[in-house]
PDB file with SEQRES, HELIX, SHEET and CRYST1 records, atoms N, CA, C and O in Angstrom:
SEQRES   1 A   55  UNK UNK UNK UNK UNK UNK UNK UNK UNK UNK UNK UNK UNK          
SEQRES   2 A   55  UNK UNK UNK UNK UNK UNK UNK UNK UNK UNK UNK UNK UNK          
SEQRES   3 A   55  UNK UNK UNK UNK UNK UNK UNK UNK UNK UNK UNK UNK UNK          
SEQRES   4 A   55  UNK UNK UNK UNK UNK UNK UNK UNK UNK UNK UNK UNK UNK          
SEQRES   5 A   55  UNK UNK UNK                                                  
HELIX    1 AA1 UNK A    2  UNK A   34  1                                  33    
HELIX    2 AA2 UNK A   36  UNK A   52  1                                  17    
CRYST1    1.000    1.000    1.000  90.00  90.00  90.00 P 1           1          
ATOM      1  N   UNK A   1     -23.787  22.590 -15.306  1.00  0.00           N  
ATOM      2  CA  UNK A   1     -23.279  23.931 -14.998  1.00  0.00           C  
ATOM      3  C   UNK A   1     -21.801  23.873 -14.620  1.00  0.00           C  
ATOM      4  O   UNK A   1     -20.927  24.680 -14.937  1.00  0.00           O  
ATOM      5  N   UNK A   2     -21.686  22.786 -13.893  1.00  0.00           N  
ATOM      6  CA  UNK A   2     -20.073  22.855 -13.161  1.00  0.00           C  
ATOM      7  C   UNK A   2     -18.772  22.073 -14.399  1.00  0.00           C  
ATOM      8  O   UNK A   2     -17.550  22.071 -14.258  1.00  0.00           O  
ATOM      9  N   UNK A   3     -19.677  21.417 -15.677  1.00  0.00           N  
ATOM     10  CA  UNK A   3     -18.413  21.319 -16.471  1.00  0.00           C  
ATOM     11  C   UNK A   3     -17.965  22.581 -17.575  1.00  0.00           C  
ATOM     12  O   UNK A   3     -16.915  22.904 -18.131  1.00  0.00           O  
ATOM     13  N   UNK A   4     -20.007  23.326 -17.554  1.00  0.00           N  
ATOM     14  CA  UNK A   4     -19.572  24.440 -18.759  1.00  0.00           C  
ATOM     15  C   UNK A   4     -18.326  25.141 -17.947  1.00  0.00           C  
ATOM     16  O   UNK A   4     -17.356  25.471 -18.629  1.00  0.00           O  
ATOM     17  N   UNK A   5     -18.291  25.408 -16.425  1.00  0.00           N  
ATOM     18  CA  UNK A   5     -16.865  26.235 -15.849  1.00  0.00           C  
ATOM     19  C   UNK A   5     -16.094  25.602 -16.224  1.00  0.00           C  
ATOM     20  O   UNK A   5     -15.342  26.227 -16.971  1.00  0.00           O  
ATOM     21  N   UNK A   6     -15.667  23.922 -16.022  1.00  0.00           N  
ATOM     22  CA  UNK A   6     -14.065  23.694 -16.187  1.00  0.00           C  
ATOM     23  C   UNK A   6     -13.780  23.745 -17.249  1.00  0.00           C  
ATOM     24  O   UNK A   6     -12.589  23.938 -17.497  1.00  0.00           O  
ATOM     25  N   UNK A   7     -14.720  23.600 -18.336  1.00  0.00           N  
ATOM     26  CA  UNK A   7     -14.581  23.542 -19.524  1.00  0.00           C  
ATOM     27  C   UNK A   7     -13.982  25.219 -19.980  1.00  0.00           C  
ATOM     28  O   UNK A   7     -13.061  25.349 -20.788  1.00  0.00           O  
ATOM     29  N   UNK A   8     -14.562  26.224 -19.423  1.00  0.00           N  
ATOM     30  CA  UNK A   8     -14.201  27.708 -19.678  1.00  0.00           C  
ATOM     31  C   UNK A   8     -12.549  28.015 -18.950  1.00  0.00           C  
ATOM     32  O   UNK A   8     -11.514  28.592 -19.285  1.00  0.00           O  
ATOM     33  N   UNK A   9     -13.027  27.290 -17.855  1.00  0.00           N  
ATOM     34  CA  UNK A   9     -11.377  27.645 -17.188  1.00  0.00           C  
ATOM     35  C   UNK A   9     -10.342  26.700 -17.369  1.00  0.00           C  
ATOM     36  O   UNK A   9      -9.393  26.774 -16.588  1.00  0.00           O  
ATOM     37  N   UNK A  10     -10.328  25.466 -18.602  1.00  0.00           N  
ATOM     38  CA  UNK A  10      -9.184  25.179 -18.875  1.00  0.00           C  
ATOM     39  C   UNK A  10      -8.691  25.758 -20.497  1.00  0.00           C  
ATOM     40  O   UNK A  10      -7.666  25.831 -21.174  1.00  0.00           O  
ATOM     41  N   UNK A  11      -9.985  26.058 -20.582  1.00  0.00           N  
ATOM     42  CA  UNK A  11      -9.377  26.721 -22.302  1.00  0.00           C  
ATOM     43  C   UNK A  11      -8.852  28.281 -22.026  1.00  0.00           C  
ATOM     44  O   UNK A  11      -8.065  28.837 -22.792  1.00  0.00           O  
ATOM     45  N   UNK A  12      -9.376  28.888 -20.870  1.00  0.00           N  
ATOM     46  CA  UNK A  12      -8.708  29.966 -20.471  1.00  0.00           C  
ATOM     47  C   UNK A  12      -6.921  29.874 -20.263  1.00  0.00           C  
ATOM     48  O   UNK A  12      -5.997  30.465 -20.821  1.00  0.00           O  
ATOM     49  N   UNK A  13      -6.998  28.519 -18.858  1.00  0.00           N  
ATOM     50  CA  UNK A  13      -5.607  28.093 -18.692  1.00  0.00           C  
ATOM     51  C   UNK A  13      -4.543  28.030 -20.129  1.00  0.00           C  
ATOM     52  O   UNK A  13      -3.415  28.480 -20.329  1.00  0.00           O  
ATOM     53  N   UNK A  14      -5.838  26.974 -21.279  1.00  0.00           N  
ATOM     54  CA  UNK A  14      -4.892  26.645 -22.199  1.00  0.00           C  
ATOM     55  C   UNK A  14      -4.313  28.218 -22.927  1.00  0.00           C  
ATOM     56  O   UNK A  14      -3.106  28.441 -23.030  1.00  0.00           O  
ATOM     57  N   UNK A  15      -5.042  28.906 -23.246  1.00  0.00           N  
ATOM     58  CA  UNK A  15      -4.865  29.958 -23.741  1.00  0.00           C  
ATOM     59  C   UNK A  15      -3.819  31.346 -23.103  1.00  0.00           C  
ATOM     60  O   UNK A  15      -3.418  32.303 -23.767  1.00  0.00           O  
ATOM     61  N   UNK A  16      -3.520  31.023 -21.382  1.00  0.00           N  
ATOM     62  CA  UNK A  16      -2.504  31.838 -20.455  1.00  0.00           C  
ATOM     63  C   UNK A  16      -1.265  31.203 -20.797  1.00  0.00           C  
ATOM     64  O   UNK A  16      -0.136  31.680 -20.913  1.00  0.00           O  
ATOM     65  N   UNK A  17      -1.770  29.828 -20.958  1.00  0.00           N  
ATOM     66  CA  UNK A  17       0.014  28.945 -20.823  1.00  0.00           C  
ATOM     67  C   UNK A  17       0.516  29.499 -22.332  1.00  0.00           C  
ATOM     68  O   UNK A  17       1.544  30.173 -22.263  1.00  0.00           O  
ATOM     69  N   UNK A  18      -0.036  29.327 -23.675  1.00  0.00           N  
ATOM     70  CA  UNK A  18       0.087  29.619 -24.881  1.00  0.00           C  
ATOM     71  C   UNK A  18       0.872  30.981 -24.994  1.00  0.00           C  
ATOM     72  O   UNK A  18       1.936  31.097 -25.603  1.00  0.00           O  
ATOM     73  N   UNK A  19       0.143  32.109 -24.259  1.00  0.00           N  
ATOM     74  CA  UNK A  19       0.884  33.332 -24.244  1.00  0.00           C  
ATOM     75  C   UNK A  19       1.901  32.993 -23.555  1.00  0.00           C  
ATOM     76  O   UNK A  19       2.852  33.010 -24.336  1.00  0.00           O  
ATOM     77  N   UNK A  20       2.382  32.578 -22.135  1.00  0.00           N  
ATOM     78  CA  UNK A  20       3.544  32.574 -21.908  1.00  0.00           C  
ATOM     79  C   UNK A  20       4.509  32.047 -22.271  1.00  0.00           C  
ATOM     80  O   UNK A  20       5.586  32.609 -22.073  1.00  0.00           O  
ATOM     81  N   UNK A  21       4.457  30.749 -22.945  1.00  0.00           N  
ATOM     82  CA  UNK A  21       4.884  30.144 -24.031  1.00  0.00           C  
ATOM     83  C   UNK A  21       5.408  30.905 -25.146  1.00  0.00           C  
ATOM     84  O   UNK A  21       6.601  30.965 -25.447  1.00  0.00           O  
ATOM     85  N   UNK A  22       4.660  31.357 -25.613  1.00  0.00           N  
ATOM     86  CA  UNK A  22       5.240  32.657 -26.811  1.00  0.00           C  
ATOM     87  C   UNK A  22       6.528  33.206 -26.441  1.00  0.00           C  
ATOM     88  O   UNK A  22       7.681  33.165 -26.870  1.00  0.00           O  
ATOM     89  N   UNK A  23       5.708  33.891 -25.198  1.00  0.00           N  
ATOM     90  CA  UNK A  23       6.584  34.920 -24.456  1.00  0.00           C  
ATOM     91  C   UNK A  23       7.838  34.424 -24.444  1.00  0.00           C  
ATOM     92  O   UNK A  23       8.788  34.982 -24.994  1.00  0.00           O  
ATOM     93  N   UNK A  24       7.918  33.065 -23.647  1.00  0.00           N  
ATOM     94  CA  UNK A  24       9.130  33.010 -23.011  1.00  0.00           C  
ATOM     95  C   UNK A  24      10.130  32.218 -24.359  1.00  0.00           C  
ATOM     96  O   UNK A  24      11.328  32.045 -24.135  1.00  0.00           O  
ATOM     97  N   UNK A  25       9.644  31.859 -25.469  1.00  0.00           N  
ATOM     98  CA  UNK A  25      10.429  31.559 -26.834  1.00  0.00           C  
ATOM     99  C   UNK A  25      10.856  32.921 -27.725  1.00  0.00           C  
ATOM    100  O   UNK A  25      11.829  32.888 -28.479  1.00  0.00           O  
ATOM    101  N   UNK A  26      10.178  33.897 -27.588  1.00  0.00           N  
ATOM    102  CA  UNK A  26      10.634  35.099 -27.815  1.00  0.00           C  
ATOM    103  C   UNK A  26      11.670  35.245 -26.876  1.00  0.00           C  
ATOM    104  O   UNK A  26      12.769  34.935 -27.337  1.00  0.00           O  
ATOM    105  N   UNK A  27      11.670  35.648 -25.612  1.00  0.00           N  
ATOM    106  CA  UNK A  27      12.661  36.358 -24.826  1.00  0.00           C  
ATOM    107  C   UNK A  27      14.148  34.904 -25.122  1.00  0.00           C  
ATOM    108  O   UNK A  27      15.317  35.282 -25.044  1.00  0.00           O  
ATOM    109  N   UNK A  28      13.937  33.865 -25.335  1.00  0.00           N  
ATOM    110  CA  UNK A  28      14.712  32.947 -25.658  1.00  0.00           C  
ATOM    111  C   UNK A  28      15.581  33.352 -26.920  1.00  0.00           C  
ATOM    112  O   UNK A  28      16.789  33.562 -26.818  1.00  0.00           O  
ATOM    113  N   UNK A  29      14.891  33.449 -28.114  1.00  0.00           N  
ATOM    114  CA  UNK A  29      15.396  34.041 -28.915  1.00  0.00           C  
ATOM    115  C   UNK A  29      15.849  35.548 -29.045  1.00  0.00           C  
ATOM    116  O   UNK A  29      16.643  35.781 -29.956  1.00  0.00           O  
ATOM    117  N   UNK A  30      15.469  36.535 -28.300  1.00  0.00           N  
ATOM    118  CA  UNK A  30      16.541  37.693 -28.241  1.00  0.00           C  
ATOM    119  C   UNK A  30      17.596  37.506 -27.515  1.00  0.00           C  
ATOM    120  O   UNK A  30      18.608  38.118 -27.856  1.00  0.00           O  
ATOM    121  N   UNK A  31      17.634  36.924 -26.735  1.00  0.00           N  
ATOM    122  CA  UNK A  31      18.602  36.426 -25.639  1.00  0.00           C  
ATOM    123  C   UNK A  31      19.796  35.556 -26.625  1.00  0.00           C  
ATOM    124  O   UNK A  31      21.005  35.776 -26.558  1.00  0.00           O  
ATOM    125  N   UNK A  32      19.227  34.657 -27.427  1.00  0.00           N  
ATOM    126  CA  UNK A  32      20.074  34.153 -28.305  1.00  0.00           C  
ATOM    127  C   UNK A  32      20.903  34.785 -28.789  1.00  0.00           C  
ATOM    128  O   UNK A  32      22.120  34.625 -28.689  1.00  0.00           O  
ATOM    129  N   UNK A  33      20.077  35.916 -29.617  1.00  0.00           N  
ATOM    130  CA  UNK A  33      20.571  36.697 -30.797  1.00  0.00           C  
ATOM    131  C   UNK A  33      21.663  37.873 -29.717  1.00  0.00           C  
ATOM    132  O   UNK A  33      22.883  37.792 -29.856  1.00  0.00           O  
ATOM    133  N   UNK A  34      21.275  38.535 -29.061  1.00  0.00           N  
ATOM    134  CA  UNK A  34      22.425  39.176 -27.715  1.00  0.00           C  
ATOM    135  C   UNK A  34      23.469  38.701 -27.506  1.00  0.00           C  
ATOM    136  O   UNK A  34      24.435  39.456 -27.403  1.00  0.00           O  
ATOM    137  N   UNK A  35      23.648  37.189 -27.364  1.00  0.00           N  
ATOM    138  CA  UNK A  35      24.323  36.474 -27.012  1.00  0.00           C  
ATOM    139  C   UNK A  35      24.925  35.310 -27.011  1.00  0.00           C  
ATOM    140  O   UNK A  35      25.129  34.577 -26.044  1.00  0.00           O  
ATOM    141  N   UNK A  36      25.305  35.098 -28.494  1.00  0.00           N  
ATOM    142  CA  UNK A  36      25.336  33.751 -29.592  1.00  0.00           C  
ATOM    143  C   UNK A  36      26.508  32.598 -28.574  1.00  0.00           C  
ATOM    144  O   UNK A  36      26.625  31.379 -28.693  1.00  0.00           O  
ATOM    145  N   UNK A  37      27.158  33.438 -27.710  1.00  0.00           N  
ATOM    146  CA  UNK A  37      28.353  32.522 -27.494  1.00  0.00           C  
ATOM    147  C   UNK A  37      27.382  31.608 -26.243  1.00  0.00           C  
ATOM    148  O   UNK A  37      27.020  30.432 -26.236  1.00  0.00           O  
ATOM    149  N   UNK A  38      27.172  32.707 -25.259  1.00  0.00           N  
ATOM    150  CA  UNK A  38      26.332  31.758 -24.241  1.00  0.00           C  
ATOM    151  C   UNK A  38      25.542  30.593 -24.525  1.00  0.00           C  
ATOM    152  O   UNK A  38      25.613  29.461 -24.048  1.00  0.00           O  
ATOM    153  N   UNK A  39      24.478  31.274 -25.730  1.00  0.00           N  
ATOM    154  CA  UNK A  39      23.065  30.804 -26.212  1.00  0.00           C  
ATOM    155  C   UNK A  39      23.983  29.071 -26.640  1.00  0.00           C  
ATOM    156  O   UNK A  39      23.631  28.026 -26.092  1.00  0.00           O  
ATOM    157  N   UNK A  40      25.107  29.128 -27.652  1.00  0.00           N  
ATOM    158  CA  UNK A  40      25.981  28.098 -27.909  1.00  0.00           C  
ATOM    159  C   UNK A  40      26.273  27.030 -26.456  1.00  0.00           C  
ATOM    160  O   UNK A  40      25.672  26.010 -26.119  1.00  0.00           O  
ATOM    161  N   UNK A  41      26.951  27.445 -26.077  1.00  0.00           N  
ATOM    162  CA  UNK A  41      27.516  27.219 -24.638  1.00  0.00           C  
ATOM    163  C   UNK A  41      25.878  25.858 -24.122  1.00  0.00           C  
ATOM    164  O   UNK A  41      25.704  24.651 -23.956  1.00  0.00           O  
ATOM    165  N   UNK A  42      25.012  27.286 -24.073  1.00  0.00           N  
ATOM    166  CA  UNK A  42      23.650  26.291 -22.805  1.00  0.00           C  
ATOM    167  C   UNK A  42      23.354  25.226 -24.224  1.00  0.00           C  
ATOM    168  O   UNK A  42      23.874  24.221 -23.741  1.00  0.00           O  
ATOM    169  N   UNK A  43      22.961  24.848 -25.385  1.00  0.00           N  
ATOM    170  CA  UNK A  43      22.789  24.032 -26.290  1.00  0.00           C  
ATOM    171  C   UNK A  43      23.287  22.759 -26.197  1.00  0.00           C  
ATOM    172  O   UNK A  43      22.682  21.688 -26.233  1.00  0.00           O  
ATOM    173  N   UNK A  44      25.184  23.133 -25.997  1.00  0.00           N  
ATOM    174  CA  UNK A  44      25.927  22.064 -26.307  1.00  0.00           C  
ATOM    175  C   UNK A  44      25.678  21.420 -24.363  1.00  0.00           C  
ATOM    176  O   UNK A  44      25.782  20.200 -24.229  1.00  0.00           O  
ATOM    177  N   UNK A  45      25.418  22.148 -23.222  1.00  0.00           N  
ATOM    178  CA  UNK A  45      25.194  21.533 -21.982  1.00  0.00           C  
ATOM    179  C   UNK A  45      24.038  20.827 -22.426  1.00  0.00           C  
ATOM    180  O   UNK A  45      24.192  19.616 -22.264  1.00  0.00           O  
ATOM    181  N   UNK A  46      22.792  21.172 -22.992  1.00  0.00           N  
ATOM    182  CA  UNK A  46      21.657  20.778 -23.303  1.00  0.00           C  
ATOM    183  C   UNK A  46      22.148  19.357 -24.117  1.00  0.00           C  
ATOM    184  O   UNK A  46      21.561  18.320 -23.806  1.00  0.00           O  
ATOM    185  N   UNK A  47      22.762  19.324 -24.711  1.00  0.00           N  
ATOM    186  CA  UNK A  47      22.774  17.976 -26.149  1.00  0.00           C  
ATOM    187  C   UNK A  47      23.832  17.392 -25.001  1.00  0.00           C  
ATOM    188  O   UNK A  47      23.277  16.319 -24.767  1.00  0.00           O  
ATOM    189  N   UNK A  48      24.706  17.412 -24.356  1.00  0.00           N  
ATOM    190  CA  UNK A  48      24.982  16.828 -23.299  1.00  0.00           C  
ATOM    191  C   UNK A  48      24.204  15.638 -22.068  1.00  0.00           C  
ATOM    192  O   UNK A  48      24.366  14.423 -21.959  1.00  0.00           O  
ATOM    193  N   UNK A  49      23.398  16.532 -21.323  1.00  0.00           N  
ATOM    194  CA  UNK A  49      22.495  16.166 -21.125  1.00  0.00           C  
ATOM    195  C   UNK A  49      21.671  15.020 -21.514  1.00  0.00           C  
ATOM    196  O   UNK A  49      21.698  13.897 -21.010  1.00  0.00           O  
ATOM    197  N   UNK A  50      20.947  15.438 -22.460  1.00  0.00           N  
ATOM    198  CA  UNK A  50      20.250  14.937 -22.957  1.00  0.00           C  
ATOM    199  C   UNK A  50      20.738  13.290 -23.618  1.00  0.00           C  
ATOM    200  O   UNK A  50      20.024  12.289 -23.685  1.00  0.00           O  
ATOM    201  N   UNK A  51      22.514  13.478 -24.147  1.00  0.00           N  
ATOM    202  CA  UNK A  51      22.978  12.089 -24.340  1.00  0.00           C  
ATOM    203  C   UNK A  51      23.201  11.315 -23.031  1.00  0.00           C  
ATOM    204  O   UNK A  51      22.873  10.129 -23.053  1.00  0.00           O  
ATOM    205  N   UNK A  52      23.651  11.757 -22.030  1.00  0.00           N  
ATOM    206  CA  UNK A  52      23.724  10.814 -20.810  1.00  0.00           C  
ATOM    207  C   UNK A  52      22.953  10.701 -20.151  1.00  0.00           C  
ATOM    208  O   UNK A  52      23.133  10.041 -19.128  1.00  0.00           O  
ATOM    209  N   UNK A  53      21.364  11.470 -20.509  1.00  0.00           N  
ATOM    210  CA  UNK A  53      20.545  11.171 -19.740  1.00  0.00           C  
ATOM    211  C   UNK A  53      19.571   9.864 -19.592  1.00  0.00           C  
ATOM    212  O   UNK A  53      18.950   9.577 -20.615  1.00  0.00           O  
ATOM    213  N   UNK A  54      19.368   9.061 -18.477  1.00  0.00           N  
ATOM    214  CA  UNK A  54      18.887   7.857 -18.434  1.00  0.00           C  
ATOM    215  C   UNK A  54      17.279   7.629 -18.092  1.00  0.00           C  
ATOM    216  O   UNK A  54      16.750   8.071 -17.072  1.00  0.00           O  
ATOM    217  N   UNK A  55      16.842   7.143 -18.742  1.00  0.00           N  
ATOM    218  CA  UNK A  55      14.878   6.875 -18.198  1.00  0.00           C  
ATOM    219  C   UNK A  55      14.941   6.384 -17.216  1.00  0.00           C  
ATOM    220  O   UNK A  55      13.914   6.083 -16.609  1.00  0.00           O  
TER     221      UNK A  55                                                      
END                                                                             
């Protein structure tokens, strides 16, 4: 009985995170499209980052 729940409430979880996920790659991309110079700008901090960043 107690795995059919976790079993229901992580495919629920999986399925909340999925929508917000959406969500928040949508609002990413209008935000882009609004605002090509910024959207540019956070990318090149991002590829920054990401080269000096150390494990």
């Amino acid at each position: 009985m107690a795995d059919a729940t976790a079993k229901e409430t992580s495919a629920e979880r999986r399925r909340r995170r999925d929508r917000f996920l959406r969500a928040l790659n949508e609002a990413r991309a209008v935000r882009n499209r609004v605002r090509p110079r910024q959207a540019r700008a956070a990318r090149m901090r991002r590829a920054i980052h990401m080269r000096t960043f150390s494990w």
